[in-house]
Structure formats: C-alpha cells, structure tokens
N, C-alpha and C positions, 0 to 999 in steps of 0.2 A: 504494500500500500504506500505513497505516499500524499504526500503533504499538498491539498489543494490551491495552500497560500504561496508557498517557499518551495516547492516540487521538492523536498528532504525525503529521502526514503523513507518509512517508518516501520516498526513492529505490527503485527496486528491488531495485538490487540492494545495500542495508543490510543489514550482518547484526548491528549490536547500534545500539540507540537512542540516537541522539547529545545527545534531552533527558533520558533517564532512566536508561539503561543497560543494556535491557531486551534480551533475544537475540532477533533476529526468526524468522521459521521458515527465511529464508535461511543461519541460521549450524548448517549441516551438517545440513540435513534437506529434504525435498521441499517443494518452492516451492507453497503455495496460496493461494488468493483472501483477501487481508485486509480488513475492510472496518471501517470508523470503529464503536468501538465503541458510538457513541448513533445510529447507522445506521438508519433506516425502513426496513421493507417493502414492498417495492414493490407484491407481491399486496396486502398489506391493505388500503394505501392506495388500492388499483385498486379494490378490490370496496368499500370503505365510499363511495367515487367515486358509483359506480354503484347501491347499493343504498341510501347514506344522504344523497347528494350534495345534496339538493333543502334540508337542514339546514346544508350545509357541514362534516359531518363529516370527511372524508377532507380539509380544509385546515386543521383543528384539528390532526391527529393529525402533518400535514406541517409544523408552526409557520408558515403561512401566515397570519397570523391576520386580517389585512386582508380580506381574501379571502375567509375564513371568517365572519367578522361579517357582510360584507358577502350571503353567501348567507345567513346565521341568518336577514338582517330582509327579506332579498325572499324570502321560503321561508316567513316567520312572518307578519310584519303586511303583507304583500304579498298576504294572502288576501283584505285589501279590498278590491283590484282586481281580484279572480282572479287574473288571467295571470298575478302574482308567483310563487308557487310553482313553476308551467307552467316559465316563464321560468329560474327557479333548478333545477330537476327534472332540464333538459336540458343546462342548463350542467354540473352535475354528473355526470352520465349522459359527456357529451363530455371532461373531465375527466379522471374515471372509465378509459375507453377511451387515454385519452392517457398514462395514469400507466402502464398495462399494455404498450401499445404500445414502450413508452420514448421518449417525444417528451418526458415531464417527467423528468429524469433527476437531480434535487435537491431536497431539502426545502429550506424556509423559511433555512435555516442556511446554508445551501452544502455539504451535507453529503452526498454522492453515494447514494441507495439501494441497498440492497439486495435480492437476487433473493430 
C-alpha cells in the first residue's frame, strides 16, 4: 500500500502516514487497493506495447528509456536493412503481450503498475 499524500510505501496495516501524517483508508474505513500515486497503466502500456511497440512507445511511457531508444532506432533507421523494424515490431508486439499478461509487473522506476 502506499501513501495517497506522499506516495511513501506503507505496511498494511498503517493507518496514519508515519512520513506525513496523512490517515490511510485503514484508519476506520474499508481496506482498498492503494497504489503509488505516479502509478502506470498496465492496459495502456499493454496496448501502446502492441499497437505502437515497433517505435518503442509503451517503454517511453514505462521510463524504460534505454529500451525505448533502443526500439526508436531499430524501428526508424533500421528501415535500411528492412528486418529492423520487423525485428522491433515483434519485440514490441511480445512486450506488449507481457505487460498485459503480468510477467512485466514494474515500470522503469520500480514502481509497481497498475490494473
């Protein structure tokens, strides 16, 4: 869980924020899913995976950025061999499929996604 005010990670069962002071939803109300507030989507990043992946989109939006460059330029100037884009299209595509799956279950940050 954390921290809605301060995104601080927290224990579960916290019920006021020991960096800010902030009452969690455990202090006397129904326990739900907290999740960091600079949190990615899981869907988005699964579908820009798949439908924009061959650019490296969905590792831009993940702060992957290594990763991302590295599909920009076999995606872009990788058209002089052909297979580069091919080659980045399906890595994306696979990616894509993985991010949905939940086999990628963190962005770039260490920042766990969200559903």
């Amino acid at each position: 869980m954390y921290c809605t005010n301060c995104g601080e990670k927290l224990e579960e069962s916290t019920k006021v924020c020991p960096y800010c002071g902030t009452k969690t939803p455990n202090y006397g109300s129904t326990i739900q899913q907290q999740y960091h507030p600079m949190a990615k989507s899981k869907i988005a990043a699964g579908l820009l995976g798949i439908f924009l992946g061959t650019w490296g989109v969905h590792n831009f939006y993940l702060k992957r950025n290594s990763q991302a460059v590295a599909q920009l330029l076999l995606g872009t100037i990788g058209i002089f061999i052909i297979i580069g884009p091919v080659i980045s299209g399906i890595w994306g595509l696979i990616e894509g499929i993985f991010i949905l799956a939940g086999e990628i279950k963190e962005d770039g940050e260490g920042i766990p996604l969200r559903d």
